[in-house]
C-alpha positions, -999 to +999 in steps of 0.1 A: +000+000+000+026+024+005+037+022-027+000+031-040+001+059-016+036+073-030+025+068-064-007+094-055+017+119-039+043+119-067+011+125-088+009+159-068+042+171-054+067+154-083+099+132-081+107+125-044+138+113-025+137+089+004+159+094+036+155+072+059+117+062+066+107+097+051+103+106+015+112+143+006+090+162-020+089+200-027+068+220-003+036+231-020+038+261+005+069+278+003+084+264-027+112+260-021+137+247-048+153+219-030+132+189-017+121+202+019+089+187+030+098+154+046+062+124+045+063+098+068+035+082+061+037+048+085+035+079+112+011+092+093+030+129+092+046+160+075+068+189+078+087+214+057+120+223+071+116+254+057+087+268+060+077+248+092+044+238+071+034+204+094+009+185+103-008+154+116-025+131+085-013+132+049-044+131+039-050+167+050-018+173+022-042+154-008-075+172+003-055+204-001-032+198-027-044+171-048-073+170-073-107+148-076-091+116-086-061+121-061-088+124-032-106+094-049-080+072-049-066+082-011-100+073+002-095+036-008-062+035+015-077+055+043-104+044+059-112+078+081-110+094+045-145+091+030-146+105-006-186+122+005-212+137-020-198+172-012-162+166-021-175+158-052-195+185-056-162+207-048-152+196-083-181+210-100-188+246-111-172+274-089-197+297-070-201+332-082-182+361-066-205+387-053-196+419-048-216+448-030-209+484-031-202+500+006-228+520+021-239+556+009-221+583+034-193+557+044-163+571+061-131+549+070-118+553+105-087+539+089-084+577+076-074+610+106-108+629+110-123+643+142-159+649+136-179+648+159-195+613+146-161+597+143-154+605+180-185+592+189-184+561+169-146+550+184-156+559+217-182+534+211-157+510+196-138+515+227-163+506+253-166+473+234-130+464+237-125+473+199-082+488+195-073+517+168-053+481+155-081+461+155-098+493+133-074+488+109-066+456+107-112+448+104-109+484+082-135+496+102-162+526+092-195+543+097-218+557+079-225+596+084-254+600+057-280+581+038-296+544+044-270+535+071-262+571+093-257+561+128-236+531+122-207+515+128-195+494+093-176+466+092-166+455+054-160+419+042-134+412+013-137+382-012-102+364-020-098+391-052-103+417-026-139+436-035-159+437-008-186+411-007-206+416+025-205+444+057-223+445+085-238+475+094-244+481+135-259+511+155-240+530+178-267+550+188-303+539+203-320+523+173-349+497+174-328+478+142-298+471+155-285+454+123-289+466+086-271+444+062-269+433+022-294+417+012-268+385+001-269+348+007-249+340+036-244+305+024-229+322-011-199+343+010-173+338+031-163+366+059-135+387+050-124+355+027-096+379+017-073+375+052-082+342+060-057+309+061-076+278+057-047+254+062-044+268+098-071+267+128-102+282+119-123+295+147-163+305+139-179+327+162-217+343+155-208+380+144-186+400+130-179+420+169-170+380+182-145+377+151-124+405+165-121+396+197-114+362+187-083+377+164-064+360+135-085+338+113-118+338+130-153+339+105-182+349+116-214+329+103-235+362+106-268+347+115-263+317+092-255+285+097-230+254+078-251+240+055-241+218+023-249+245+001-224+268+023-192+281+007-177+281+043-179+243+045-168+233+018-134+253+020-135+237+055-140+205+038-116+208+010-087+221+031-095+196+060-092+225+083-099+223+122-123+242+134-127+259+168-163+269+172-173+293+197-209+302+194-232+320+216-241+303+249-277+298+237-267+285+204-261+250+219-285+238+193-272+250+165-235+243+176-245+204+179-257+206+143-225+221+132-204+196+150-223+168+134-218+185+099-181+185+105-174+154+121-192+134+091-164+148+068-137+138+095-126+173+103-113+184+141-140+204+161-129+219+196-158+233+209-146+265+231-171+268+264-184+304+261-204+300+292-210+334+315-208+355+287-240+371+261-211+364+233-175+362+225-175+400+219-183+402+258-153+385+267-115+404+265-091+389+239-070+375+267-102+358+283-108+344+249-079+328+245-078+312+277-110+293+269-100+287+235-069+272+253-093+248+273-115+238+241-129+202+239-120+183+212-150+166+198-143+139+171-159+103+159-147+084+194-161+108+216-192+124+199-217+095+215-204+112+251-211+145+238-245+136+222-255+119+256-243+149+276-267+171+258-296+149+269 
């Protein structure tokens, strides 16, 4: 079987080099120009000595880096490694790129100005724990005229960097407290642009729990993981692990997420969010404390989990 197995990776990563019991492709990450990313696939393992691109299961390395066929053909080996109805649907047509145009009246707080509704806006930003960094590195707004005067805006980019979503929150008394596109969630990912899908992904509720959860968190705005969500199946195709941290009332919703996941064999650490109304309540530091602590749910376990829910 090994042989089978290095036949599929030469098929992705080209002529190899054993050493030892390790076989030595080129990293797909960093490219480098001498063979640097050492398999071992009795341990089941990687690692670039470059780059320091690693992990745990090569079969994360053909979800990511091989095609249909390659994904096919490593299912028959692996037996944790189902080829599922999505996957193949990840090899059909490629979902449209929406693009929106940003509100009427918006102003970037990216940009000096001391109106009077930019001081009131970060002072607002700052009671919520919201940093001049994190308003630059979210490219935070708000809206001084039109549709959407009176909040605070909070772009999204796609992966060719237009902006495909905001979300659009008061920061003064308003019975609406969120105005937003009118776009499929399941059709766009949040701020798709900055986000690394071959590292941990963590999913929090909105866009204000994303911040404080920091690098490479996605909000689901509302939504949820469904099979016809472009979230999931970037999740699924990069085999990415997923830290979700939803709302303390969404236990619900988070089950039915976990059992999404789990069917397509991908890590879920479910971060206890407990004592707060969201993850935008908590401090960064407090979040990452709990996200320290995170369960891991997978296939051995999730009978324990379902029956704790009873």
């Amino acid at each position: 079987m090994q042989a089978e197995k290095l036949k599929v990776l030469t098929g992705i990563f080209g002529d190899y080099r054993r050493s030892g019991g390790e076989f030595l492709f080129h990293c797909p990450r960093c490219k480098h120009h001498k063979l640097k990313l050492s398999i071992n696939i009795q341990k089941d393992c990687y690692k670039c000595w470059v780059c320091d691109y690693s992990g745990i299961g090569v079969r994360r390395l053909v979800r990511r880096h091989g095609d249909f066929n390659d994904r096919k053909k490593w299912s028959e080996f692996d037996a944790t490694f189902e080829l599922t109805d999505l996957e193949k649907l990840l090899e059909g047509q490629e979902q449209k790129e929406h693009k929106v145009n940003l509100p009427e009246g918006f102003q970037s707080l990216t940009v000096p100005n001391k109106s009077i509704a930019s001081t009131k806006v970060r002072n607002y930003l700052a009671r919520r724990g919201i940093s001049d960094i994190d308003i630059i590195n979210w490219k935070i707004g708000y809206c001084s005229e039109g549709e959407f005067e009176g909040r605070v805006v909070i772009p999204s980019f796609n992966n060719d960097g237009y902006v495909n979503f905001f979300v659009a929150r008061a920061y003064i008394d308003h019975w609406r407290k969120y105005m937003n596109p009118r776009v499929s969630r399941n059709e766009i990912i949040f701020n798709e642009l900055f986000l690394d899908f071959t590292e941990d992904l963590i999913i929090v509720e909105g866009a204000f729990d994303a911040i404080k959860a920091g690098t490479n968190s996605v909000p689901l705005l509302g939504s949820t993981l469904s099979r016809k969500s472009k979230l999931l199946k970037q999740i699924v195709k990069n085999d990415t692990s997923v830290y979700l941290a939803l709302d303390s009332d969404a236990e619900n919703k988070a089950y039915n997420i976990i059992t999404e996941l789990i069917q397509y064999g991908i890590d879920v650490y479910k971060v206890d969010t407990s004592g707060y109304e969201d993850v935008g309540a908590m401090t960064k530091q407090e979040f990452s404390d709990r996200k320290q602590k995170a369960i891991k749910i997978d296939s051995e376990n999730y009978l324990i989990y379902q029956l704790s829910r009873v």
